[in-house]
DSSP file (Angstrom, degrees, kcal/mol; ACC not computed):
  #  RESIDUE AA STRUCTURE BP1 BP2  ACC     N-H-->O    O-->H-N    N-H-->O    O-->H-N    TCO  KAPPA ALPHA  PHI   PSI    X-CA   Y-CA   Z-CA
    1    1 A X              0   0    0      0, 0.0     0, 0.0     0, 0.0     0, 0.0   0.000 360.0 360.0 360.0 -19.9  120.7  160.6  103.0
    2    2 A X        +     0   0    0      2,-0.1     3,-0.0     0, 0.0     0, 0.0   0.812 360.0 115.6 -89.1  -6.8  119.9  158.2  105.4
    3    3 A X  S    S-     0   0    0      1,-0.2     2,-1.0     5,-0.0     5,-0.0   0.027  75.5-106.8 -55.6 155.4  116.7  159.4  106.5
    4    4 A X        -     0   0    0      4,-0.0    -1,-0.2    37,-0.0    -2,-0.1  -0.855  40.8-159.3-112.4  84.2  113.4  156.8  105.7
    5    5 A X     >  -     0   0    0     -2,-1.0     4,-1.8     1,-0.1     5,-0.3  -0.446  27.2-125.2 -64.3 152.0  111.6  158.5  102.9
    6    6 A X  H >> S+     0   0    0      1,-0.2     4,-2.9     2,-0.2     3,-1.8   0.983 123.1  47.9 -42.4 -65.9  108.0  157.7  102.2
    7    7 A X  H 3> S+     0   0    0      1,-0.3     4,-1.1     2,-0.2    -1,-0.2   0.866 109.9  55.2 -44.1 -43.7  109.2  156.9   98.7
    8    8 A X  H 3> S+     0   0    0      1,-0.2     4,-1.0     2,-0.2    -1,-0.3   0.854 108.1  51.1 -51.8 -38.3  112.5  154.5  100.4
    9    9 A X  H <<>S+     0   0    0     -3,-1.8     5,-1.7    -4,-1.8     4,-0.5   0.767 106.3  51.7 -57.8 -35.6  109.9  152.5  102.3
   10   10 A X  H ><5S+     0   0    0     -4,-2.9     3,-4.6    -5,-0.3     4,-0.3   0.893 117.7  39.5-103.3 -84.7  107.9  151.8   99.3
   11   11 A X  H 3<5S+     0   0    0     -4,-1.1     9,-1.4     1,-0.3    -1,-0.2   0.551 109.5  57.1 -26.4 -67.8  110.9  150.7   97.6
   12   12 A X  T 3<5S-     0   0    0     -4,-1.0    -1,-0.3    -5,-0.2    -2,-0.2   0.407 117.5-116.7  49.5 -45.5  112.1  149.1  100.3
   13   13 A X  T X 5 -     0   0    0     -3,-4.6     3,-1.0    -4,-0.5     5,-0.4   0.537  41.6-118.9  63.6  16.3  108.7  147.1  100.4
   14   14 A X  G > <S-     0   0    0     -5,-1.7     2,-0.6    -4,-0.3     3,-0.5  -0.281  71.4 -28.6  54.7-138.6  108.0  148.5  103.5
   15   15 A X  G 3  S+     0   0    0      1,-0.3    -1,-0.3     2,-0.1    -2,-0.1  -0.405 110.8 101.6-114.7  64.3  107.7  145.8  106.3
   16   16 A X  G <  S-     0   0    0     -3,-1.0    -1,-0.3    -2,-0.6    -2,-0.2   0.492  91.7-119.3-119.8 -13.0  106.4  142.7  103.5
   17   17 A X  S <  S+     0   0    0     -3,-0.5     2,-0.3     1,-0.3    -2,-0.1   0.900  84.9  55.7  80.2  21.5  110.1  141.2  103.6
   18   18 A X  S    S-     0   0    0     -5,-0.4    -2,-0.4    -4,-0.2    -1,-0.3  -0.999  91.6 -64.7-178.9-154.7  110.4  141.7  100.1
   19   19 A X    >>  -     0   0    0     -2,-0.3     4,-1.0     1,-0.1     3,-0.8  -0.118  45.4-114.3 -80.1 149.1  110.2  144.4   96.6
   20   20 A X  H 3> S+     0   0    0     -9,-1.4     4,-2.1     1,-0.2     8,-0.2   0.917 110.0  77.2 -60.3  -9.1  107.4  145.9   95.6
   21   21 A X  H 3> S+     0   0    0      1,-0.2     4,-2.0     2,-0.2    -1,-0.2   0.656  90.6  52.9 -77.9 -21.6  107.5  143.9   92.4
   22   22 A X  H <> S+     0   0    0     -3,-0.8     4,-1.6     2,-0.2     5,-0.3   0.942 117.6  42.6 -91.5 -45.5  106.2  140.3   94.2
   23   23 A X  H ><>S+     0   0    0     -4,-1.0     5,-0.9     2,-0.3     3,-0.7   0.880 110.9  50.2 -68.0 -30.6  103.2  142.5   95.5
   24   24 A X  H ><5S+     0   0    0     -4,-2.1     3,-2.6     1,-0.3    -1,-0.2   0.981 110.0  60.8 -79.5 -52.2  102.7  144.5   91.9
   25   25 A X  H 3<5S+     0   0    0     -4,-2.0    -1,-0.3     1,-0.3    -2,-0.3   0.768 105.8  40.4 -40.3 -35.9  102.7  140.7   90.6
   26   26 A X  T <<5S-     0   0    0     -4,-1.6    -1,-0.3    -3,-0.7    -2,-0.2   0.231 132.0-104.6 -96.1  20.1   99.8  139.7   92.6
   27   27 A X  T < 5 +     0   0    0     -3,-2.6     2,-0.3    -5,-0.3    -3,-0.2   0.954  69.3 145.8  28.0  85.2   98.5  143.0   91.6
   28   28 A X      < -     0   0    0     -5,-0.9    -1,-0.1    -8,-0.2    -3,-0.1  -0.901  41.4-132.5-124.9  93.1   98.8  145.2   94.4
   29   29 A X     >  -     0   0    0     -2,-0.3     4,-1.4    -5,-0.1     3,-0.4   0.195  24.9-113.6 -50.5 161.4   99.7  149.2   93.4
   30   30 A X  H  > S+     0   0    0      1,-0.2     4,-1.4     2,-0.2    -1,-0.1   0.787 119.9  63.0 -66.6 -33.4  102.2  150.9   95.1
   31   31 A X  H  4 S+     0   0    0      2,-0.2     4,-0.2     1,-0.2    -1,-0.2   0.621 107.4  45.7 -71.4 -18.1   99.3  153.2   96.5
   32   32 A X  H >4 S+     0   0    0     -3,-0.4     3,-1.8     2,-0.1     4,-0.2   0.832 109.9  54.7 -73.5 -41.2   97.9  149.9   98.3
   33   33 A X  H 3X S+     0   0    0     -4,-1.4     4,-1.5     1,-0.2    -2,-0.2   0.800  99.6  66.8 -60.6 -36.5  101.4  149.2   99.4
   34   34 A X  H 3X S+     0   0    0     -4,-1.4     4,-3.3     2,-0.2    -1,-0.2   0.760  86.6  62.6 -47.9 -37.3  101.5  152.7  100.9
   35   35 A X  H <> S+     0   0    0     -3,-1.8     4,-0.7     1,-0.3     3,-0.5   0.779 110.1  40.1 -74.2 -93.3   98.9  152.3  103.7
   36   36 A X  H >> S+     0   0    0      2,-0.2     4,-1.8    -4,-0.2     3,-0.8   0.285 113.3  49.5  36.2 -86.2  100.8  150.0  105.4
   37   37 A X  H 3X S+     0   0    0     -4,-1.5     4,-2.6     1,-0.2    -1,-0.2   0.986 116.8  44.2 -64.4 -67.6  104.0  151.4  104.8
   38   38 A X  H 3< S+     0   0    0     -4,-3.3     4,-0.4    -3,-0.5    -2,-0.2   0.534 114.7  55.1 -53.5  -7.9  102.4  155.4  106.2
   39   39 A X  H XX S+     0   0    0     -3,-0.8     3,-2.4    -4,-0.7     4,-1.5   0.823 110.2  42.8 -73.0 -75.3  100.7  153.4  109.1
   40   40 A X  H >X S+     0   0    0     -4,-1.8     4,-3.2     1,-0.2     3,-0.6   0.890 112.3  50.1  -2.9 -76.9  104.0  151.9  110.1
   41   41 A X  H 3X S+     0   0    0     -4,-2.6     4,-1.7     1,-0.3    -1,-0.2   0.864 108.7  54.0 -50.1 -31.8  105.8  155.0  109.8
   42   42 A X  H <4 S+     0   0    0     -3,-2.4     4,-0.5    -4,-0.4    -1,-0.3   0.865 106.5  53.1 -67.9 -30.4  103.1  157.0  112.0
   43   43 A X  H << S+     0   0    0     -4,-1.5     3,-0.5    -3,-0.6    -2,-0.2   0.732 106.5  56.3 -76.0 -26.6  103.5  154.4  114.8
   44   44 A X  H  < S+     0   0    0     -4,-3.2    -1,-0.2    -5,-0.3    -2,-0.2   0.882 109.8  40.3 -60.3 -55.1  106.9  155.1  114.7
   45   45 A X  S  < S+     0   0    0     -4,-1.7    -1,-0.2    -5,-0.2     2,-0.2   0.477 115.9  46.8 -69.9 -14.8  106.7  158.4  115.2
   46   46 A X        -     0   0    0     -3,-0.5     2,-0.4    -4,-0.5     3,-0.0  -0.651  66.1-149.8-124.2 152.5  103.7  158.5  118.1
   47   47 A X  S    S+     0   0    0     -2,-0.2    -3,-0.1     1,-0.1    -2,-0.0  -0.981  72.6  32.3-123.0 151.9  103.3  156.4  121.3
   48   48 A X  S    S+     0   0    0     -2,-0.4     2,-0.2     1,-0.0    -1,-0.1   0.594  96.6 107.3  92.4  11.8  100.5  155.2  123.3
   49   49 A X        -     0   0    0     -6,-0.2    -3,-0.1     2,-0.0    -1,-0.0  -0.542  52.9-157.8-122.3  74.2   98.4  154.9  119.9
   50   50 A X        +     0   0    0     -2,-0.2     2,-0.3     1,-0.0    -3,-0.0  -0.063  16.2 177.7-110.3 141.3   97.4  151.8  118.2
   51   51 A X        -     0   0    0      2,-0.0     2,-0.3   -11,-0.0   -12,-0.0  -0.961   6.5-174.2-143.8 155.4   96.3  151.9  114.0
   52   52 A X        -     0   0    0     -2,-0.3     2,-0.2   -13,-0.0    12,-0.0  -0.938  32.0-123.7-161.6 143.9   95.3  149.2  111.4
   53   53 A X        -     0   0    0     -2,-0.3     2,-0.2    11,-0.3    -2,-0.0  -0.595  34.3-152.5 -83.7 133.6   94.8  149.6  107.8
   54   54 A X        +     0   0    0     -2,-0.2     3,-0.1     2,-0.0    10,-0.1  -0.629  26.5 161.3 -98.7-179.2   90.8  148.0  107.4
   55   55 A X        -     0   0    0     -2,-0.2     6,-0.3     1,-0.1     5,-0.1  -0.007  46.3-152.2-172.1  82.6   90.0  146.5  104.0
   56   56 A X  S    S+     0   0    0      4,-0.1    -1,-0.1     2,-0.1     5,-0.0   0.902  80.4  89.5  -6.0 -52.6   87.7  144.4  102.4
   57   57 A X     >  -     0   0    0      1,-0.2     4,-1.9    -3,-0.1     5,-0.1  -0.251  63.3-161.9 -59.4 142.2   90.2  143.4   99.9
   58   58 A X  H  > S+     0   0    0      2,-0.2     4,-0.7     1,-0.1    -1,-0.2   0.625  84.5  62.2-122.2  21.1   92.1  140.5  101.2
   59   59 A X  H  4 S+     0   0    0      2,-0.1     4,-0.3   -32,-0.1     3,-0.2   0.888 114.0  38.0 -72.2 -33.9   95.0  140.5   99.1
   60   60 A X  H >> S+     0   0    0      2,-0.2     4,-2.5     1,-0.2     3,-1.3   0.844 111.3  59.8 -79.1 -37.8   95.9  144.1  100.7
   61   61 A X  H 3< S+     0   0    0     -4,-1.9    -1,-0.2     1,-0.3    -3,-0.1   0.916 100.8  56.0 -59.3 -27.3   94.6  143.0  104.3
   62   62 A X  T 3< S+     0   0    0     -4,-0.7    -1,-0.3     2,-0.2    -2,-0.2   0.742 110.2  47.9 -71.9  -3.6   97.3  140.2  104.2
   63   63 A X  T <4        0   0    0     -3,-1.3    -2,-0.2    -4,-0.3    -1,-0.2   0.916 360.0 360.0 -82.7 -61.3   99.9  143.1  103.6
   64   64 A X     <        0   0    0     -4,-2.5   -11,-0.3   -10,-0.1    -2,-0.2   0.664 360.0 360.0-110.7 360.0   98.9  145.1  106.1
């Protein structure tokens, strides 16, 4: 139960220091909120490998 599901990070609000709900308020999907959170979680898992989410958008670049 304690294990860090995708879906528990995205709740979670993954590393933005707060719910998804402030991000879905600036209107930012859970599926934007995702990359972010599934970058994280790969770096976690890997060493010696550096990843960044690219974006145009720059409500989502400040996320990630």
């Amino acid at each position: 139960m304690g294990r860090d599901t995708p879906l528990r990070a995205l709740v979670n609000g993954g590393n933005t220091a707060s719910s998804p709900i402030e991000p879905a308020r600036n209107q930012l999907g859970c599926g934007d909120l995702n990359l972010p959170i599934e970058r994280d979680r790969h770096l976690a898992r890997t060493s010696g490998v550096r990843a960044t989410v690219w974006t145009p958008d720059k409500l989502l670049s400040s996320y990630a």
